[in-house]
N, C-alpha and C positions, 0 to 999 in steps of 0.2 A: 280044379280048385287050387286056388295059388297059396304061399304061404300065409299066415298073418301079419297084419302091418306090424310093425318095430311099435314094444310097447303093449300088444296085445297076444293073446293066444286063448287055450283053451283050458276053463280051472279043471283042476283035479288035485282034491282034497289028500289023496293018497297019492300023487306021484311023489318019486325022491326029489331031493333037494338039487338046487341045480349045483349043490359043491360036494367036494367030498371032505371026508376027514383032515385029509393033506395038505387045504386048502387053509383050513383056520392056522394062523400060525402066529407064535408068541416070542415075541423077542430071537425069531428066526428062527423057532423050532416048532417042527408039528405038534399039534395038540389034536387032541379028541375031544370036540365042543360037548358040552355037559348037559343033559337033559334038560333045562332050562334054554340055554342057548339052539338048541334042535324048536324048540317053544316058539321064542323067540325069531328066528327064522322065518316059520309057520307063518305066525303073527304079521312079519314084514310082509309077506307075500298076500297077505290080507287085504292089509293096509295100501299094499298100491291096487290091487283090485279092485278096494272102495273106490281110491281117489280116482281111478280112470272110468269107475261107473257112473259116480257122481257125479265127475266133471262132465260128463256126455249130459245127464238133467240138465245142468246147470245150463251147459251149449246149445239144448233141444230148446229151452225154456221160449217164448215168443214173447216181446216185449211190448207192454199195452201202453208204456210212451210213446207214442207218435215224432218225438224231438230228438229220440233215439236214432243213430244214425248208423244203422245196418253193416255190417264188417265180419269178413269170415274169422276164424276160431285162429288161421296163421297173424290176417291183419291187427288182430285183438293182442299177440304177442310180441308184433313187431311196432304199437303203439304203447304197451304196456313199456317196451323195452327203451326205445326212445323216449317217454317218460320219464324214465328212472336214470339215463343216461343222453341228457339234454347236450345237441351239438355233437353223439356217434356219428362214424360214419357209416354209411351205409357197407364196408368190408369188414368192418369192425362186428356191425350187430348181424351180420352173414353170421362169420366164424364165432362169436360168441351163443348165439342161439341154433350150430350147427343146421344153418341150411344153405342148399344152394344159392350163389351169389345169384342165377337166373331168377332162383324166386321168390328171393328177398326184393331183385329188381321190380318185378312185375308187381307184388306185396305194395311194395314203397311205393309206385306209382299208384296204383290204385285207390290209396288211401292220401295220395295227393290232389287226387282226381275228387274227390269228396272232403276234399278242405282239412284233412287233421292233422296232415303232416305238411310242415313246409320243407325247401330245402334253400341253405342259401353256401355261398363261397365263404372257406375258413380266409380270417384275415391275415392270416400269414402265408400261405400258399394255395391260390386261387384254386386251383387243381386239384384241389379237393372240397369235396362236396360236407356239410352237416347238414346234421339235419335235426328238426326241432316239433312239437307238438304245437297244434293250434290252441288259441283259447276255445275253438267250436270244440276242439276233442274231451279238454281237460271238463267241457261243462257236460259232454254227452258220458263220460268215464264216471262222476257225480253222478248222473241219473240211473246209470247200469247198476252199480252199486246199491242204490237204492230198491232198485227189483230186485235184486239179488238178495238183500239182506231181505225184505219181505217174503222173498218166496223160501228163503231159509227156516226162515221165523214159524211161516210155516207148517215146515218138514219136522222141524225139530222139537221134542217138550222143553218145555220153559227148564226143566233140572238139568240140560246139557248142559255138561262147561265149554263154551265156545272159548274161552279164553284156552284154555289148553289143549284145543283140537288147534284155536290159528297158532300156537307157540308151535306145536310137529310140526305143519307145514312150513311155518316158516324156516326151523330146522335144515327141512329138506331142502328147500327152494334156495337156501343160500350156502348150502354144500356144493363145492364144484362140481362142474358136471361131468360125465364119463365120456372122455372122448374116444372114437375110434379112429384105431392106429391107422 
């Protein structure tokens, strides 16, 4: 049995913290985080528990649009990503989204092979590649959305605040991300 993937493991509500005392530190000095912040902690390690269980639904989910155009859980990242950052390049959304340039490659192709992403020559130096979201993608990312918020709608009582569940995430999502050295 191998280890867990990066991002996963095994809960225990009673293990220690993965930091020790020496670690919290205040204007360069150690601190003793305060019963609250031990809480707090707790709390975090919750809270990415949920997000990596719920995102797994969210990914299990099977889509009863037929217009939906089927993309793995990486492809979904690396069109979200391109998206948001129209004309990356493909070295760029690699080391930004920390994955091998192999399978960003393979990723990118695949998802050009199915119309969503284009790529064309930057106009100032041919020799490099951009790359761009189709109009098929932008209308099939509208449909996803739409199951998604229905199948949400679902899960959830009408008294959630979804407004201040998407404000954490957003939080999170737009905190740099932790790279390894």
């Amino acid at each position: 049995m191998g280890q867990p993937a990066r991002g996963e493991g095994v809960r225990d509500d009673d293990a220690p913290a993965e930091h020790t005392h020496s670690e919290h530190t205040h204007s360069g000095h150690a601190v003793t985080p305060s019963p609250d912040d031990r809480s707090r902690d707790k709390q975090l390690g919750e809270l990415a528990d949920r997000i990596v269980r719920v995102a797994r639904r969210i990914e299990a989910h099977r889509f009863q649009d037929s217009l939906i155009t089927p993309v793995s859980p990486l492809e979904a990242l690396f069109l979200r990503y391109v998206d948001d950052h129209p004309g990356a390049s493909p070295g760029v959304l690699a080391r930004d989204l920390m994955v091998r340039s192999s399978n960003a490659s393979a990723g990118l192709r695949s998802l050009e092979r199915k119309g969503l992403v284009t790529r064309s020559a930057d106009r100032d130096d041919a020799r490099v590649t951009r790359l761009f979201v189709t109009d098929d993608a932008r209308r099939g990312t509208a449909r996803v959305r739409v199951e998604w918020a229905h199948l949400l709608n679902e899960l959830l009582p009408p008294s959630a605040n979804v407004a201040e569940a998407l404000h954490v995430l957003e939080l999170l999502d737009d905190a740099p991300a932790e790279r390894d050295s």
